[in-house]
N, C-alpha and C positions, 0 to 999 in steps of 0.2 A: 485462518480460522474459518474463512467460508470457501474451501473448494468444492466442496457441496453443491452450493452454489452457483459454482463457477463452470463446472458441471452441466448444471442443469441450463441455463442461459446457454451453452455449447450445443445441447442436444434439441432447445427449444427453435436456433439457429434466431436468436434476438439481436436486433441493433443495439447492443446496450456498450458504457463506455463506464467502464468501472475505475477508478482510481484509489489508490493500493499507497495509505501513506507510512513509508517503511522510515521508521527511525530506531532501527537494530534494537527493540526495548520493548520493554511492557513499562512505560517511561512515569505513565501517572500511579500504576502500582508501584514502583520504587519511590515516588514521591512520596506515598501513602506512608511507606516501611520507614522513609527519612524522618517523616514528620512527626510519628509514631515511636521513634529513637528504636525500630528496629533493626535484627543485620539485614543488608541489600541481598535476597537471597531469590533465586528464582525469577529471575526480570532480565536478565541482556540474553541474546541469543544471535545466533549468524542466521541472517534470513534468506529466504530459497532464494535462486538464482530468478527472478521472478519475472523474467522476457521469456525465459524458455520455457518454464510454468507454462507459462500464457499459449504458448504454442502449441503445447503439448495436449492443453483442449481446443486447438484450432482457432486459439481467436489470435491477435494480433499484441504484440506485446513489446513495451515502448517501457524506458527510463529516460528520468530526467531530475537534474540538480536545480535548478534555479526556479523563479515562480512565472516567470516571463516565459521560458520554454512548455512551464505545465500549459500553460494557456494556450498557444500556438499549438500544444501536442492535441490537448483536448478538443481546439477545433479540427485537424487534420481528421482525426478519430472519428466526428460526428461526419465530416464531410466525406469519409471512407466507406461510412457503412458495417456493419457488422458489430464482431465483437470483439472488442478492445479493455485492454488491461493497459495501465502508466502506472511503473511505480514515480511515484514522487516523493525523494528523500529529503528529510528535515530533520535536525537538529532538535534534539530530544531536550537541549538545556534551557530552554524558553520556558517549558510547562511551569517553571517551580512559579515565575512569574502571574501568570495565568491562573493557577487553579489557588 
């Protein structure tokens, strides 16, 4: 939703470290629909291939499964310079808990 963005930080040439948290969903809107005893309509989708996204505006583009790795990547990132994309993917079944 913000390559706009993403974009712009590219052309601004910004040290920025953006993290991109994919959990294949629009997880809190289907929570909404469930709670609401509507159908799950509109909410799961395949998300971009989002390292090569990242490249494709010149910044640097990292994935990661765990929370331990997000950490180590996001220093690397700062300690790299530039502009950096992590997706960090998580498990969308936590939210019902949380919200």
């Amino acid at each position: 939703m913000t390559l706009g963005e993403l974009g712009t930080a590219a052309e601004l040439g910004l040290d920025l470290v953006i993290v991109y948290f994919s959990d294949q969903s629009l997880a809190l809107i289907e929570e909404k629909q469930r709670r609401m005893r509507l159908p799950r309509l509109g909410v799961s989708f395949q998300n971009p291939e989002v390292t090569s996204l990242a490249r494709a505006f010149g910044a640097e583009g990292r994935r990661v499964t765990e929370a331990g790795a997000l950490t180590a990547e996001v220093a690397a990132a700062v300690a790299r310079g530039g502009l950096s994309v992590i997706e960090a993917v998580i498990d969308p079944r936590h939210y019902a808990r949380q919200v």
